[in-house]
N, C-alpha and C positions, 0 to 999 in steps of 0.2 A: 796881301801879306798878313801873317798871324803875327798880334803881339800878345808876350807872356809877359807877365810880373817878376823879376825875380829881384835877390836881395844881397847885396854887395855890402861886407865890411867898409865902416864910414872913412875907418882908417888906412886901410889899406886904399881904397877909391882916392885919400887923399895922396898919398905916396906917386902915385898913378896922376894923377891931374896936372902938375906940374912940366908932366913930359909933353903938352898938350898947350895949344896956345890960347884956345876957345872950348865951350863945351861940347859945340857942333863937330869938332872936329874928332873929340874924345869919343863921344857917342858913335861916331862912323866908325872909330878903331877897333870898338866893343861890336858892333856889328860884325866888321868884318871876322874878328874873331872868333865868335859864333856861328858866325859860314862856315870858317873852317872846322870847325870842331863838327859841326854837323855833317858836313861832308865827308870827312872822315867816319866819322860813325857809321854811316849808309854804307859806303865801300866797304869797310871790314862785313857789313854784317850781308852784303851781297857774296862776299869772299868766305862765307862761314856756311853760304847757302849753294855755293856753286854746285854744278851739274855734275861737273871733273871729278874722277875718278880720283880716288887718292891711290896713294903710292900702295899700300893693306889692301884695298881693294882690284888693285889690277892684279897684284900678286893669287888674291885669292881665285881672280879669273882662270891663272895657271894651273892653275888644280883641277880644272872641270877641262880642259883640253882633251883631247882625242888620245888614247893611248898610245898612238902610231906617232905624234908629233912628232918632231925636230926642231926643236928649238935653239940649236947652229944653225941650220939650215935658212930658220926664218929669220935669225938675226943678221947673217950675210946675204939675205934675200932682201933685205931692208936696208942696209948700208951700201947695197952693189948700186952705183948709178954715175 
């Protein structure tokens, strides 16, 4: 596990300690909420990275179709089941 240094208002830390019965215990809360926060952070930025087409881009796929398409055709060919 990697530790960083980082640096917390003494007063607000204090506002905070009191909801906590022990230090051990406050420290685990600050942990965990730094999972979460990092966890979050990865997922957004996997979801900023995705493969998925966006909604601009399949449209612009429309464009490059065959002249002859049918595009009723393909969408009751996709709905029929």
């Amino acid at each position: 596990m990697c530790t960083y240094s980082i640096s917390i208002s003494d007063s607000l830390l204090e506002n905070v300690r009191s909801a906590f019965p022990n230090e051990e215990s406050m420290e685990q809360w600050i942990q965990k909420q730094m999972d979460i926060i990092l966890l979050d952070f990865v997922s957004k930025q996997r979801k900023n990275t995705s493969t998925e087409l966006t909604l601009s881009q399949r449209l612009r796929g429309i464009a490059s179709a065959p002249k002859d398409f049918d595009y009723k055709q393909e969408l009751a060919n996709r709905y029929e089941a």
